[in-house]
Wavefront OBJ file of the C-alpha trace (Angstrom):
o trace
v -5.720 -65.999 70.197
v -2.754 -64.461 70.462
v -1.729 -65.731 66.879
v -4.961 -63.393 65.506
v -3.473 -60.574 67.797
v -0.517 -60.915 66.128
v -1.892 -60.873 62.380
v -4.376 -58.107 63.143
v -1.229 -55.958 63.827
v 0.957 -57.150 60.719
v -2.272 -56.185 59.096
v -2.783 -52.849 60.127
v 0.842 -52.214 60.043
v 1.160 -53.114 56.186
v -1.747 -51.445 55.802
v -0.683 -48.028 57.267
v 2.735 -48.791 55.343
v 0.714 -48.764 52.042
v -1.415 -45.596 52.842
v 2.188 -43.877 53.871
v 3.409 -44.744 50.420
v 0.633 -44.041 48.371
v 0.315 -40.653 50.043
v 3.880 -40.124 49.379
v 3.719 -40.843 45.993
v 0.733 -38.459 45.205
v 1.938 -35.986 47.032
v 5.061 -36.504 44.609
v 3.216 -36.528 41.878
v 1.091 -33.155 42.736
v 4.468 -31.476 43.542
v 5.577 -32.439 40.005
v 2.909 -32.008 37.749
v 2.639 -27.782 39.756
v 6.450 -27.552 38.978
v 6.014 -28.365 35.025
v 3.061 -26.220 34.925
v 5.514 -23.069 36.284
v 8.120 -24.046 34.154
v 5.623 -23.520 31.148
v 4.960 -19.815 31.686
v 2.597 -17.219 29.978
v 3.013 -15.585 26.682
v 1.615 -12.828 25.821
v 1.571 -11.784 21.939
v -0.084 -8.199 21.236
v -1.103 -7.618 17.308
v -1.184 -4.043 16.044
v -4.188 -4.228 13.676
v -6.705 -6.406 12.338
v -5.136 -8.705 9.521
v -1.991 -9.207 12.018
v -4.871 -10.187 14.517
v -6.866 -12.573 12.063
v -3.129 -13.956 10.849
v -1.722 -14.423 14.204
v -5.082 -15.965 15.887
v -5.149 -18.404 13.066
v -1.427 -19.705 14.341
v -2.167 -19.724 17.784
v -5.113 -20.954 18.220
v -6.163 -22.417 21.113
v -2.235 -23.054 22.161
v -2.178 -23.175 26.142
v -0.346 -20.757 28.063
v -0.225 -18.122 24.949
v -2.414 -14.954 25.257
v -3.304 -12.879 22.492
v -4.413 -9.365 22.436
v -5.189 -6.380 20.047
v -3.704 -2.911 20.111
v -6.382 -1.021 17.922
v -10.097 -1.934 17.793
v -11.374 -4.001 15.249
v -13.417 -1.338 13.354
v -10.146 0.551 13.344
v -8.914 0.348 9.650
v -5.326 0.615 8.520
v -2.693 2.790 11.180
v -1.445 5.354 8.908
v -1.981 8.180 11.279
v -3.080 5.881 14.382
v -1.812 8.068 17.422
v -0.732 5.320 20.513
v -2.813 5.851 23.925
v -1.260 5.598 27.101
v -3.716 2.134 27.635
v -1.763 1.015 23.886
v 1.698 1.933 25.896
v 0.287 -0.080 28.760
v -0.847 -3.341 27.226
v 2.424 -3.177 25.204
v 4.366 -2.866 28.750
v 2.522 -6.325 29.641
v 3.658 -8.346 25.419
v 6.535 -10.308 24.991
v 6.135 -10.687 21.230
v 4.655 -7.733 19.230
v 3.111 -8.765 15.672
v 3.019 -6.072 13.255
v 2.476 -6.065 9.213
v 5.398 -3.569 8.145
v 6.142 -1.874 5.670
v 5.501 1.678 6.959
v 1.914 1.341 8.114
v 2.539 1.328 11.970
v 4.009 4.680 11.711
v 4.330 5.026 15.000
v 6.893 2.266 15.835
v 10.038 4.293 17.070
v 7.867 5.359 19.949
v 7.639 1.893 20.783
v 11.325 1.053 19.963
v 12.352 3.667 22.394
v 9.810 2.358 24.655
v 10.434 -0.993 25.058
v 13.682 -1.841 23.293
v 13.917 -5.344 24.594
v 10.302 -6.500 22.917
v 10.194 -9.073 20.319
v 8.732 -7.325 17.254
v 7.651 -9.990 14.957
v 7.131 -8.276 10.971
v 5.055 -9.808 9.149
v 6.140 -8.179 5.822
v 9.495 -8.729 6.764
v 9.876 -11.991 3.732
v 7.099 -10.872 1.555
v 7.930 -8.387 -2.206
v 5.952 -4.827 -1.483
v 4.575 -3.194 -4.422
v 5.490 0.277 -4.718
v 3.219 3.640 -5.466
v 4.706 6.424 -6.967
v 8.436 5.766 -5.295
v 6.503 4.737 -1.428
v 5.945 1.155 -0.310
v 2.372 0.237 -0.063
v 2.015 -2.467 2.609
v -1.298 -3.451 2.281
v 0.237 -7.122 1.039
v -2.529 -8.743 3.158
v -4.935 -7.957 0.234
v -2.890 -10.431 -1.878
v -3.824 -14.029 -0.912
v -0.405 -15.298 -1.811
v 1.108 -12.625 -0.084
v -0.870 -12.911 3.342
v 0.186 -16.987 3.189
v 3.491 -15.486 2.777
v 2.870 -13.365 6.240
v 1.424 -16.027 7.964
v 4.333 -18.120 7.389
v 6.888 -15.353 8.499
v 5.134 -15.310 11.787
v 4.372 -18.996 12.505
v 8.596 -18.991 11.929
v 9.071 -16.469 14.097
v 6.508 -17.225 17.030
v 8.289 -20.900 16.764
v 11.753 -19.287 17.444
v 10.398 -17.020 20.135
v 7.917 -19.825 22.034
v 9.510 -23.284 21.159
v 7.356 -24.665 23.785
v 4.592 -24.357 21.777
v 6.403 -24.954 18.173
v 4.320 -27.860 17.126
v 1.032 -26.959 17.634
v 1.683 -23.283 16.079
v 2.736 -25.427 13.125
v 0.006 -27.680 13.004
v -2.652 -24.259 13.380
v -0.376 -22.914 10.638
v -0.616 -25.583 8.300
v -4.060 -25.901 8.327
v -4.804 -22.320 7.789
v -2.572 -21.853 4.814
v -4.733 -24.586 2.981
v -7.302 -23.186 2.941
v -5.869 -20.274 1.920
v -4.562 -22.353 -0.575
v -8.417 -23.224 -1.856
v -8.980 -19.773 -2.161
v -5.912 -19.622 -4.709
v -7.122 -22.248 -6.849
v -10.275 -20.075 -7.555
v -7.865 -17.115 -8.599
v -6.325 -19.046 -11.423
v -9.979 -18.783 -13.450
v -10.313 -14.518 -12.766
v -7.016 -14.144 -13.899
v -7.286 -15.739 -17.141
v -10.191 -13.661 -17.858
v -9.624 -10.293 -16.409
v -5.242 -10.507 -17.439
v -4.269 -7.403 -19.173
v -7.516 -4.710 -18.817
v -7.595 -1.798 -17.376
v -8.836 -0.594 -13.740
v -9.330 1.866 -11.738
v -8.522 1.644 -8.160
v -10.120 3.829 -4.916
v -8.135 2.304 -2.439
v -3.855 1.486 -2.702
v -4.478 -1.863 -1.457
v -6.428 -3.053 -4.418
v -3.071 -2.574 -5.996
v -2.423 -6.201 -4.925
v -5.862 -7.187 -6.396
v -4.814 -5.779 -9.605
v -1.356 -7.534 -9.554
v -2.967 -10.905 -8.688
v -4.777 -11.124 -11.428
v -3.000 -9.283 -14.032
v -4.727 -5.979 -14.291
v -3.271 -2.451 -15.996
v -3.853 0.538 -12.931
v -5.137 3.567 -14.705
v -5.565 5.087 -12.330
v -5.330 5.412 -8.119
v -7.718 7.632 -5.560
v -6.185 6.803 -2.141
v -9.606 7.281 -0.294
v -10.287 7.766 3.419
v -12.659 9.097 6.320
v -10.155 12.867 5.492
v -9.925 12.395 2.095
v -11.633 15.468 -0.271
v -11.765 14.622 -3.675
v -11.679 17.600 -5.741
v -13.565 18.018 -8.837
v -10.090 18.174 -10.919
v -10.049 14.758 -9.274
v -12.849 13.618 -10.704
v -12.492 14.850 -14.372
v -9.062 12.936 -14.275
v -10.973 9.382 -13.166
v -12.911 9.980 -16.380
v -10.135 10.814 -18.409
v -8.674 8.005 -17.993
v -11.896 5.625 -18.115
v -12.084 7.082 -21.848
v -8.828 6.737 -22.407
v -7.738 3.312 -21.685
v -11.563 1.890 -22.344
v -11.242 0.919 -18.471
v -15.139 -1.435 -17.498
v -14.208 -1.395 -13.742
v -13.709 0.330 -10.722
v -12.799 -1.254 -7.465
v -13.698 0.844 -4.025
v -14.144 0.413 -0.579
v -17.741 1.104 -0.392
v -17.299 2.686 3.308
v -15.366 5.412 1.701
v -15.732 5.006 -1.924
v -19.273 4.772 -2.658
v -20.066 8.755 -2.766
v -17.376 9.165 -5.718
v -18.276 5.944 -7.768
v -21.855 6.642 -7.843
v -20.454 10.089 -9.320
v -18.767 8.492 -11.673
v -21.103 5.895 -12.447
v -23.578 8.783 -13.635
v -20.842 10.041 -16.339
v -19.096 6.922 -17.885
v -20.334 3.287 -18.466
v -18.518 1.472 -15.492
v -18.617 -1.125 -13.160
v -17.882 -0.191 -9.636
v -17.061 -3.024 -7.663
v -17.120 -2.695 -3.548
v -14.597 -4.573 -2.309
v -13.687 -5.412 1.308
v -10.195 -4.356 2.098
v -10.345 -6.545 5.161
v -8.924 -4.226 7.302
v -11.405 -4.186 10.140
v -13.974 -6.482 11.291
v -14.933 -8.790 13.830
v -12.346 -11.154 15.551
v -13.350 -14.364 13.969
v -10.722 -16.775 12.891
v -12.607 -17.264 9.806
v -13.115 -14.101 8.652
v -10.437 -13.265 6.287
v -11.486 -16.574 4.363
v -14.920 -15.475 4.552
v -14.150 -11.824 3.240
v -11.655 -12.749 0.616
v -14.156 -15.763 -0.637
v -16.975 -12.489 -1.024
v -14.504 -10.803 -2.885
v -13.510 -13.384 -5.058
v -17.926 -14.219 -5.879
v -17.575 -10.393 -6.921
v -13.917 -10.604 -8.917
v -16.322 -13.567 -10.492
v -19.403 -11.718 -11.369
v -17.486 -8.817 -12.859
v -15.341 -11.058 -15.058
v -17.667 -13.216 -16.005
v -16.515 -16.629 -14.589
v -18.414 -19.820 -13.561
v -17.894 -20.531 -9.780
l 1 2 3 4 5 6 7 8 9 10 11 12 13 14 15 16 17 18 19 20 21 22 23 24 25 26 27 28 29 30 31 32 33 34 35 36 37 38 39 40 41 42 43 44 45 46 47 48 49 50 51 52 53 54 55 56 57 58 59 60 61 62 63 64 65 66 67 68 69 70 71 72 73 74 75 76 77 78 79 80 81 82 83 84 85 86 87 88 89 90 91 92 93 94 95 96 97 98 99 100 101 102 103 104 105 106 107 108 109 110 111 112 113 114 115 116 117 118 119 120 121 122 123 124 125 126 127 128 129 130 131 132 133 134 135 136 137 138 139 140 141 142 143 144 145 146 147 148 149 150 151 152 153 154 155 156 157 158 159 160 161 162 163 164 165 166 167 168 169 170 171 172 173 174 175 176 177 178 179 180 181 182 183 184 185 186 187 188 189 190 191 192 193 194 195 196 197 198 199 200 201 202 203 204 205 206 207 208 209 210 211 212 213 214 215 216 217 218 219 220 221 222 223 224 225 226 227 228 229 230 231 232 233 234 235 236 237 238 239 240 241 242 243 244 245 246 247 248 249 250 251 252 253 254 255 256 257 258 259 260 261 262 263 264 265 266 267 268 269 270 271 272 273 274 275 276 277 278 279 280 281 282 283 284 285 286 287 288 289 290 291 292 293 294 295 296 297 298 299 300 301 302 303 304 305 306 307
């Protein structure tokens, strides 16, 4: 009897040892796993317009701990004359890294400079060649597949020197993004060989980099916005040069451009092609593959290549 007495308390004792320890332990291991989540902190990357947005989403992904945000709305177009809020000065107060293209377009970037002179601006443009109009840069590099891969890269380098944490994955969301870029290139090579060396006619600077992708002669440029007039002297001088260098094709932005190349399409044998300057839409990750594969069905069409 006293022998079971005796064993019942060993029992309970080893027993109450093992719940001690076991408690201990995952108590231990709670303590730990809260501490590694606090040592991996928050990041949050603001973009300043909707290709940096696109480029930047497609590098982060779904990285934990990394929040992304937009200064201008999607619908908002390029930032030549964009004015900054006090709600853009606020979110910016909240960014550790800002992502920006370059190149002039975010005119307003001393304000933020002066602002906040310890944020990590991240320029996009900062590795890639800018063409040039009349003397100015035009940044609009985004336009040129090659030249967006080469922005994407620039901040995927950058974001990995900034957040090392998270260097792998960015790379991995990287990668896979530029090839499909990549398979968008491939169908360039075909245009190319059958639109290199005839003339255009542009309605919007950034089709610059369409024409220098594939080879084309600018006759001509109309800059064209939601403020932009075009005179009839303008007008006269678009079909000057139509007749003059036998130019077939037009490319516009059909939100601004469509008013003039209908115009012109009553006076001179041209195509106008709309293309989408992918400067605004909607915050898919796909999008800028989905726009730039449109344009390139269009490029196509005009140019008279098989898909």
């Amino acid at each position: 009897m006293k022998r079971a007495m005796k064993n019942k308390y060993v029992f309970v004792a080893v027993m109450l040892c093992a719940i001690l320890f076991l408690g201990m332990g995952l108590t231990n291991l709670y303590v730990w796993e809260v501490k590694e989540q606090d040592e991996v902190s928050d990041i949050t990357i603001v973009t300043s317009f909707y290709p940096m947005y696109i480029a930047t989403l497609n590098v982060v992904g779904d990285t934990d701990h990394v929040i992304l945000k937009n200064l201008s709305e999607p619908q908002t177009g390029c930032l030549h004359d964009f004015q900054l809020t006090p709600k853009d000065m606020k979110l910016l107060s909240t960014a550790d890294v800002f992502v920006i293209n370059g190149g002039g377009i975010e005119s307003f970037m001393e304000e933020v400079a002066a602002a906040y002179p310890q944020l990590t601006v991240i320029e996009a443009c900062e590795n890639t060649k800018l063409l040039a109009d009349e003397g100015e840069k035009n940044a609009h590099a985004w336009m040129s597949i090659a030249a967006y891969e080469s922005q994407v890269k620039t901040i995927v380098e950058a974001l990995s020197e900034v957040d090392p944490v998270h260097k792998g994955q960015y790379q991995k969301n990287a990668f896979n993004y530029v090839k499909k870029l990549d398979s968008l290139k491939k169908r360039q090579k075909a245009i190319a060989e059958a639109a290199s060396g005839q003339h255009v006619i542009l309605f919007h600077e950034a089709y610059d980099y369409v024409a220098d992708d594939y080879g084309l002669k600018v006759s001509c440029v109309l800059d064209l916005d939601e403020e932009r007039q075009v005179s009839a002297g303008e007008v006269s001088d678009v079909l000057a040069a139509i007749e003059r260098d036998h130019v077939n094709v037009i490319f516009a932005e059909e939100l601004y451009g469509k008013s003039i190349g209908e115009t012109v399409q009553k006076e001179a044998d041209v195509q106008v092609i709309y293309l989408n300057p992918l400067n605004r839409g909607d915050y898919d990750k796909d999008s800028y593959i989905d726009g730039m594969s449109e344009n390139l069905r269009l490029l196509e069409q005009c140019f008279g290549v098989q898909e």
